[in-house]
N, C-alpha and C positions, 0 to 999 in steps of 0.2 A: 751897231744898232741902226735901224733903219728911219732918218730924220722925218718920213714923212708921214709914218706910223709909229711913232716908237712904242706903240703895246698894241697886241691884238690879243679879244679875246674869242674864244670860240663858245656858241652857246653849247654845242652839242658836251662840248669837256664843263661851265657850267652848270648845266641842267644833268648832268651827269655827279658832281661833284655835290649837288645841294639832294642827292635821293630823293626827295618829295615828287619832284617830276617824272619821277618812272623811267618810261620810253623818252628815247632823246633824238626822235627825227621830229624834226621843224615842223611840222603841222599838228604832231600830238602836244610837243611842249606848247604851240601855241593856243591850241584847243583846250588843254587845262588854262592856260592862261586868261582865257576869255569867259573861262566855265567856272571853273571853281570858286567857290564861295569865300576862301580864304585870298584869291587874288583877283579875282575880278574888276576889285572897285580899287584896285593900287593906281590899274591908266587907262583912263581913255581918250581914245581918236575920234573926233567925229569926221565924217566924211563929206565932201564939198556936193551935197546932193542936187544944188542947184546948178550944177554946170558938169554935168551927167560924171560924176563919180559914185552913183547911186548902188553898181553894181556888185562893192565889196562888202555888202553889209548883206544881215539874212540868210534866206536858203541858199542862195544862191551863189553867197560867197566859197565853197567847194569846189567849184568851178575856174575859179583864180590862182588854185595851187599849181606852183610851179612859173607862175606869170614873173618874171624879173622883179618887177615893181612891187607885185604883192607880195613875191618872198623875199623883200628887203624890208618891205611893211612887217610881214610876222618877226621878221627875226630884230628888229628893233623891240616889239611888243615884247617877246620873248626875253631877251637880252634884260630891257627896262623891270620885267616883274622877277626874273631870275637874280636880278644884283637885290631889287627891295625885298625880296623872299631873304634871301641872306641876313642882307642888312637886320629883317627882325628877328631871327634865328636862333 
């Protein structure tokens, strides 16, 4: 076993394993995640807009897929509504 993870989980096996999220690539589980009525209001980020983080929020957050940063940002979001989706199940 590996000391300095000893668990990983993967969202895509997740978001696979809970069916309600459908499609299992990282920007559609995220995008229900952020949408849906049923998960929406489980978590949110706000973003630090006064020290130019402004750009991940909005239309224009589509633009950030793929960004390192961002897609360690959805796959937290994802990850966090995929375990409390469970959890209430």
């Amino acid at each position: 076993m590996n000391k300095l993870f000893p668990r990983i989980y993967d969202t895509k096996v997740l978001s696979s394993a809970a069916e309600y999220f459908g499609r299992t690539d990282l920007g559609k589980v995220y995008e229900k995640c952020i949408n849906d009525s049923r998960l929406k209001n489980n978590l949110r980020i706000n973003f630090d807009i006064n020290n130019g983080f402004d750009n991940y929020e909005g239309s224009g957050l589509l633009a950030h897929y793929h960004e390192a940063a961002y897609d360690a940002y959805m796959t937290g979001v994802a990850f966090a509504n995929i375990i409390k989706y469970k959890e209430n199940e």
